[in-house]
C-alpha positions in Angstrom: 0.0 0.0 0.0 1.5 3.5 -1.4 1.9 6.1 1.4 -0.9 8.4 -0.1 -3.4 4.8 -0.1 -2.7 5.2 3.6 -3.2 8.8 3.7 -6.8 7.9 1.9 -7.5 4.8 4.5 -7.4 7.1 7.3 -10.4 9.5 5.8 -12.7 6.8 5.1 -15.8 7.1 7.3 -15.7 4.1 10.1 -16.5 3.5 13.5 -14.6 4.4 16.3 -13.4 0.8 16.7 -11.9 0.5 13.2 -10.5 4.1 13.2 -8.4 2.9 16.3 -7.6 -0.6 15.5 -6.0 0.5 11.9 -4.1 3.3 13.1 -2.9 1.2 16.4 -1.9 -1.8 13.6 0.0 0.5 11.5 1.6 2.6 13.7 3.3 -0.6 16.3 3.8 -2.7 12.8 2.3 -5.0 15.0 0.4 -8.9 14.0 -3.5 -8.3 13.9 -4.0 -11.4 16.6 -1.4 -9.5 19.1 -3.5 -6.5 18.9 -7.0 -8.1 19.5 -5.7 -9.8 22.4 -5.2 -6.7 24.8 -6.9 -5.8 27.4 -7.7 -2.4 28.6 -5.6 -2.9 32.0 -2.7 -3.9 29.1 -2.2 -0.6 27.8 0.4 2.4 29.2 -1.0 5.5 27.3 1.4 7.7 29.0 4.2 5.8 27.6 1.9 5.1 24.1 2.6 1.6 24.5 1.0 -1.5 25.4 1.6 -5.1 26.7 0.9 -8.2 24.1 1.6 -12.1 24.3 3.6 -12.7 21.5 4.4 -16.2 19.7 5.5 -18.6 22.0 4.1 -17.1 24.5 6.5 -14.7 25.5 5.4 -11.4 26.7 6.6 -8.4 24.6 6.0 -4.6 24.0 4.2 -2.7 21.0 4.6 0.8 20.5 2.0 3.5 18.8 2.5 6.6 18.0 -0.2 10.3 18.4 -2.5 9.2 16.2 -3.6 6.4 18.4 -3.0 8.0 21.5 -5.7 10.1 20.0 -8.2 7.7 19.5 -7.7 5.4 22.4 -8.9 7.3 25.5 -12.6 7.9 23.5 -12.6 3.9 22.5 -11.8 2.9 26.5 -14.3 5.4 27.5 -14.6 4.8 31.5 -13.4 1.0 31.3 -11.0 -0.2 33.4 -10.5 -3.9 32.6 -11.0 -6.3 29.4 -11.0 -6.8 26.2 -9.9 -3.4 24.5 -11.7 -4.0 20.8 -15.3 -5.2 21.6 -18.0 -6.5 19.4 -21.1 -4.7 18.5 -23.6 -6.8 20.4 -23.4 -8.8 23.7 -21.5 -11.9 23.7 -23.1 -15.3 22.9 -23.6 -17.8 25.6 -20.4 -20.1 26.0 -18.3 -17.3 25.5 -14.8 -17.4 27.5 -14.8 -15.2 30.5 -11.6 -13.7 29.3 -13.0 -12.4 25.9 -16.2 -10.7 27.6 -16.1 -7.1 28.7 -17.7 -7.2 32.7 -19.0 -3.7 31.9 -20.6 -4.0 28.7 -21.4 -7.9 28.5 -19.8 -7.3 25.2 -17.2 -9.9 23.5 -13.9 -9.5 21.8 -13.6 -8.9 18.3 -12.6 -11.8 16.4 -10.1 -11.4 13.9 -12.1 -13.2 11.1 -14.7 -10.0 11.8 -12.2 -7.5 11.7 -11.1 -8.5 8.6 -13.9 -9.1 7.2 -14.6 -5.6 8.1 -10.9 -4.3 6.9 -11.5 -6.0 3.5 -15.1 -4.5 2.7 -13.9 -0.7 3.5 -11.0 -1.3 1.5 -12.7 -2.7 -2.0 -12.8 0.9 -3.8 -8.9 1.5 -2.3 -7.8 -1.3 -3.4 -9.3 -0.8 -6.7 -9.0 2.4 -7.8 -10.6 2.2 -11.5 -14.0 0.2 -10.6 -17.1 1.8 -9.9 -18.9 1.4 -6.9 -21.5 0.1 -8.4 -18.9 -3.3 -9.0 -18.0 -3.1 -5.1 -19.4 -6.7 -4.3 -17.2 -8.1 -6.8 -14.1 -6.7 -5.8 -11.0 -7.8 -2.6 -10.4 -5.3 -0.1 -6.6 -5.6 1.3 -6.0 -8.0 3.9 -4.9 -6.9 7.7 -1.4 -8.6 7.6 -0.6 -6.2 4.6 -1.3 -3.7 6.5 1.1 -4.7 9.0 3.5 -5.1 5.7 3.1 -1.4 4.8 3.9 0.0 7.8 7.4 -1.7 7.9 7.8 -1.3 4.2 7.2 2.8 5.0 9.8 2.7 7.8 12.2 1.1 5.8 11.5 3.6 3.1 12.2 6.5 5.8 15.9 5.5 6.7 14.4 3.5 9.9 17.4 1.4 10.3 17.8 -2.8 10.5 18.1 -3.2 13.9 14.9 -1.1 14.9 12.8 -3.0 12.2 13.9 -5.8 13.7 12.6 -4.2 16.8 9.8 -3.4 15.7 8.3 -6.0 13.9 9.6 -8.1 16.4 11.2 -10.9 13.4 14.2 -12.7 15.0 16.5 -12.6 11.6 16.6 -10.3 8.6 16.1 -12.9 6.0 12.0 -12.8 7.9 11.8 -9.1 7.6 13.2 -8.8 3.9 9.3 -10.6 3.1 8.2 -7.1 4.9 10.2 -4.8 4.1 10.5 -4.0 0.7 10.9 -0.4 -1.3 8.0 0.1 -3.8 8.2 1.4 -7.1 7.6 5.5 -5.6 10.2 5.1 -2.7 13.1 4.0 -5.3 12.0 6.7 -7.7 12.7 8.8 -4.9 16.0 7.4 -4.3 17.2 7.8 -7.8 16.2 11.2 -8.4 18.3 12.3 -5.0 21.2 10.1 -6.7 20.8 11.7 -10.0 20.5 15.2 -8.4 23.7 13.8 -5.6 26.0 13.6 -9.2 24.9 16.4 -10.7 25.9 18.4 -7.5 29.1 16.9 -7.6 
Protein backbone atom coordinates (compact mmCIF):
# COMPACT_ATOMS: atom_id res chain seq x y z
CA UNK A 1 0.00 0.00 0.00
CA UNK A 2 1.54 3.54 -1.38
CA UNK A 3 1.86 6.08 1.42
CA UNK A 4 -0.95 8.36 -0.08
CA UNK A 5 -3.41 4.77 -0.11
CA UNK A 6 -2.72 5.17 3.56
CA UNK A 7 -3.19 8.79 3.69
CA UNK A 8 -6.77 7.85 1.89
CA UNK A 9 -7.52 4.78 4.47
CA UNK A 10 -7.44 7.12 7.26
CA UNK A 11 -10.45 9.48 5.81
CA UNK A 12 -12.72 6.83 5.10
CA UNK A 13 -15.75 7.05 7.27
CA UNK A 14 -15.70 4.13 10.13
CA UNK A 15 -16.55 3.49 13.49
CA UNK A 16 -14.57 4.42 16.30
CA UNK A 17 -13.45 0.83 16.72
CA UNK A 18 -11.90 0.53 13.18
CA UNK A 19 -10.48 4.10 13.21
CA UNK A 20 -8.41 2.87 16.35
CA UNK A 21 -7.56 -0.62 15.54
CA UNK A 22 -6.04 0.53 11.88
CA UNK A 23 -4.08 3.31 13.08
CA UNK A 24 -2.86 1.20 16.40
CA UNK A 25 -1.87 -1.75 13.64
CA UNK A 26 0.01 0.48 11.54
CA UNK A 27 1.61 2.55 13.66
CA UNK A 28 3.28 -0.57 16.30
CA UNK A 29 3.75 -2.72 12.83
CA UNK A 30 2.35 -4.98 15.04
CA UNK A 31 0.40 -8.87 14.02
CA UNK A 32 -3.48 -8.25 13.90
CA UNK A 33 -4.00 -11.38 16.57
CA UNK A 34 -1.43 -9.48 19.14
CA UNK A 35 -3.54 -6.48 18.87
CA UNK A 36 -6.99 -8.13 19.49
CA UNK A 37 -5.73 -9.83 22.36
CA UNK A 38 -5.15 -6.67 24.75
CA UNK A 39 -6.92 -5.84 27.39
CA UNK A 40 -7.67 -2.38 28.56
CA UNK A 41 -5.59 -2.94 31.98
CA UNK A 42 -2.74 -3.87 29.11
CA UNK A 43 -2.23 -0.59 27.77
CA UNK A 44 0.42 2.39 29.17
CA UNK A 45 -1.05 5.51 27.32
CA UNK A 46 1.36 7.74 29.00
CA UNK A 47 4.17 5.83 27.61
CA UNK A 48 1.92 5.05 24.06
CA UNK A 49 2.56 1.65 24.47
CA UNK A 50 1.04 -1.53 25.41
CA UNK A 51 1.61 -5.11 26.70
CA UNK A 52 0.90 -8.17 24.07
CA UNK A 53 1.56 -12.11 24.35
CA UNK A 54 3.62 -12.65 21.51
CA UNK A 55 4.37 -16.22 19.68
CA UNK A 56 5.53 -18.62 22.04
CA UNK A 57 4.13 -17.12 24.54
CA UNK A 58 6.49 -14.69 25.48
CA UNK A 59 5.40 -11.43 26.69
CA UNK A 60 6.60 -8.40 24.56
CA UNK A 61 5.99 -4.56 23.98
CA UNK A 62 4.22 -2.67 21.00
CA UNK A 63 4.60 0.82 20.47
CA UNK A 64 2.02 3.52 18.75
CA UNK A 65 2.45 6.64 18.01
CA UNK A 66 -0.17 10.34 18.43
CA UNK A 67 -2.53 9.17 16.17
CA UNK A 68 -3.57 6.38 18.43
CA UNK A 69 -3.00 7.99 21.47
CA UNK A 70 -5.70 10.13 20.04
CA UNK A 71 -8.21 7.68 19.45
CA UNK A 72 -7.67 5.41 22.39
CA UNK A 73 -8.93 7.31 25.54
CA UNK A 74 -12.57 7.89 23.52
CA UNK A 75 -12.56 3.87 22.50
CA UNK A 76 -11.77 2.88 26.47
CA UNK A 77 -14.31 5.42 27.50
CA UNK A 78 -14.64 4.77 31.46
CA UNK A 79 -13.43 0.98 31.33
CA UNK A 80 -11.04 -0.18 33.38
CA UNK A 81 -10.50 -3.94 32.61
CA UNK A 82 -10.97 -6.25 29.43
CA UNK A 83 -11.00 -6.84 26.22
CA UNK A 84 -9.88 -3.36 24.48
CA UNK A 85 -11.69 -4.04 20.75
CA UNK A 86 -15.33 -5.22 21.62
CA UNK A 87 -17.99 -6.47 19.36
CA UNK A 88 -21.09 -4.73 18.50
CA UNK A 89 -23.59 -6.84 20.42
CA UNK A 90 -23.39 -8.77 23.70
CA UNK A 91 -21.50 -11.88 23.68
CA UNK A 92 -23.08 -15.28 22.92
CA UNK A 93 -23.60 -17.76 25.63
CA UNK A 94 -20.44 -20.09 26.00
CA UNK A 95 -18.27 -17.32 25.55
CA UNK A 96 -14.83 -17.42 27.54
CA UNK A 97 -14.76 -15.18 30.55
CA UNK A 98 -11.57 -13.74 29.28
CA UNK A 99 -13.01 -12.44 25.93
CA UNK A 100 -16.21 -10.72 27.62
CA UNK A 101 -16.09 -7.14 28.68
CA UNK A 102 -17.73 -7.21 32.68
CA UNK A 103 -19.00 -3.68 31.91
CA UNK A 104 -20.62 -4.02 28.70
CA UNK A 105 -21.39 -7.86 28.51
CA UNK A 106 -19.79 -7.35 25.22
CA UNK A 107 -17.22 -9.94 23.54
CA UNK A 108 -13.90 -9.55 21.83
CA UNK A 109 -13.55 -8.93 18.35
CA UNK A 110 -12.58 -11.79 16.37
CA UNK A 111 -10.08 -11.38 13.91
CA UNK A 112 -12.15 -13.16 11.14
CA UNK A 113 -14.68 -10.02 11.77
CA UNK A 114 -12.20 -7.48 11.73
CA UNK A 115 -11.06 -8.46 8.58
CA UNK A 116 -13.91 -9.11 7.18
CA UNK A 117 -14.62 -5.58 8.11
CA UNK A 118 -10.88 -4.27 6.87
CA UNK A 119 -11.47 -5.98 3.51
CA UNK A 120 -15.15 -4.50 2.67
CA UNK A 121 -13.86 -0.66 3.49
CA UNK A 122 -11.05 -1.31 1.45
CA UNK A 123 -12.74 -2.70 -2.03
CA UNK A 124 -12.81 0.89 -3.79
CA UNK A 125 -8.92 1.50 -2.31
CA UNK A 126 -7.81 -1.31 -3.43
CA UNK A 127 -9.26 -0.83 -6.75
CA UNK A 128 -9.01 2.43 -7.78
CA UNK A 129 -10.62 2.25 -11.51
CA UNK A 130 -14.01 0.22 -10.57
CA UNK A 131 -17.08 1.81 -9.86
CA UNK A 132 -18.93 1.45 -6.86
CA UNK A 133 -21.51 0.14 -8.43
CA UNK A 134 -18.92 -3.34 -8.96
CA UNK A 135 -18.04 -3.07 -5.10
CA UNK A 136 -19.39 -6.73 -4.30
CA UNK A 137 -17.22 -8.09 -6.79
CA UNK A 138 -14.07 -6.67 -5.77
CA UNK A 139 -10.99 -7.80 -2.63
CA UNK A 140 -10.44 -5.34 -0.07
CA UNK A 141 -6.61 -5.62 1.25
CA UNK A 142 -5.97 -7.99 3.91
CA UNK A 143 -4.85 -6.90 7.74
CA UNK A 144 -1.42 -8.58 7.59
CA UNK A 145 -0.55 -6.19 4.65
CA UNK A 146 -1.31 -3.68 6.51
CA UNK A 147 1.08 -4.65 8.96
CA UNK A 148 3.50 -5.06 5.71
CA UNK A 149 3.09 -1.38 4.78
CA UNK A 150 3.92 0.00 7.77
CA UNK A 151 7.42 -1.68 7.89
CA UNK A 152 7.79 -1.31 4.21
CA UNK A 153 7.16 2.81 5.03
CA UNK A 154 9.75 2.66 7.76
CA UNK A 155 12.19 1.10 5.84
CA UNK A 156 11.51 3.58 3.09
CA UNK A 157 12.18 6.53 5.82
CA UNK A 158 15.90 5.49 6.69
CA UNK A 159 14.40 3.51 9.93
CA UNK A 160 17.44 1.38 10.35
CA UNK A 161 17.81 -2.83 10.48
CA UNK A 162 18.07 -3.21 13.87
CA UNK A 163 14.90 -1.09 14.89
CA UNK A 164 12.76 -2.96 12.18
CA UNK A 165 13.85 -5.76 13.69
CA UNK A 166 12.65 -4.19 16.85
CA UNK A 167 9.80 -3.44 15.70
CA UNK A 168 8.34 -6.01 13.88
CA UNK A 169 9.63 -8.09 16.42
CA UNK A 170 11.16 -10.88 13.44
CA UNK A 171 14.23 -12.70 15.02
CA UNK A 172 16.46 -12.64 11.62
CA UNK A 173 16.61 -10.31 8.59
CA UNK A 174 16.14 -12.92 5.97
CA UNK A 175 12.01 -12.83 7.92
CA UNK A 176 11.78 -9.14 7.63
CA UNK A 177 13.21 -8.81 3.93
CA UNK A 178 9.25 -10.56 3.06
CA UNK A 179 8.20 -7.07 4.88
CA UNK A 180 10.20 -4.79 4.10
CA UNK A 181 10.47 -4.02 0.66
CA UNK A 182 10.88 -0.40 -1.31
CA UNK A 183 8.01 0.15 -3.78
CA UNK A 184 8.22 1.44 -7.10
CA UNK A 185 7.57 5.46 -5.60
CA UNK A 186 10.25 5.10 -2.70
CA UNK A 187 13.10 4.04 -5.27
CA UNK A 188 11.97 6.69 -7.74
CA UNK A 189 12.75 8.84 -4.86
CA UNK A 190 16.02 7.36 -4.33
CA UNK A 191 17.23 7.78 -7.77
CA UNK A 192 16.21 11.21 -8.40
CA UNK A 193 18.34 12.26 -5.03
CA UNK A 194 21.18 10.12 -6.72
CA UNK A 195 20.78 11.74 -9.99
CA UNK A 196 20.45 15.19 -8.41
CA UNK A 197 23.65 13.81 -5.58
CA UNK A 198 26.03 13.55 -9.18
CA UNK A 199 24.92 16.44 -10.69
CA UNK A 200 25.93 18.42 -7.46
CA UNK A 201 29.11 16.95 -7.61
Amino acid sequence: MAENQITALWRLDVALREKTFWKMLYESAARADEVLCLNVEDLYPQDKRGKITAKGGATEWIHWQSGTAQLLPRLIARRTRGPLFLTDRRAPAGTATLDVCEETGRARLSYRRAEEIFEENTRLLANPLASPEDIEDLDGWTLHRLRHSALTHDAEGGTSTPMLLARSRHASVRSLERYARPGVDAVARDNRVDCETREVS
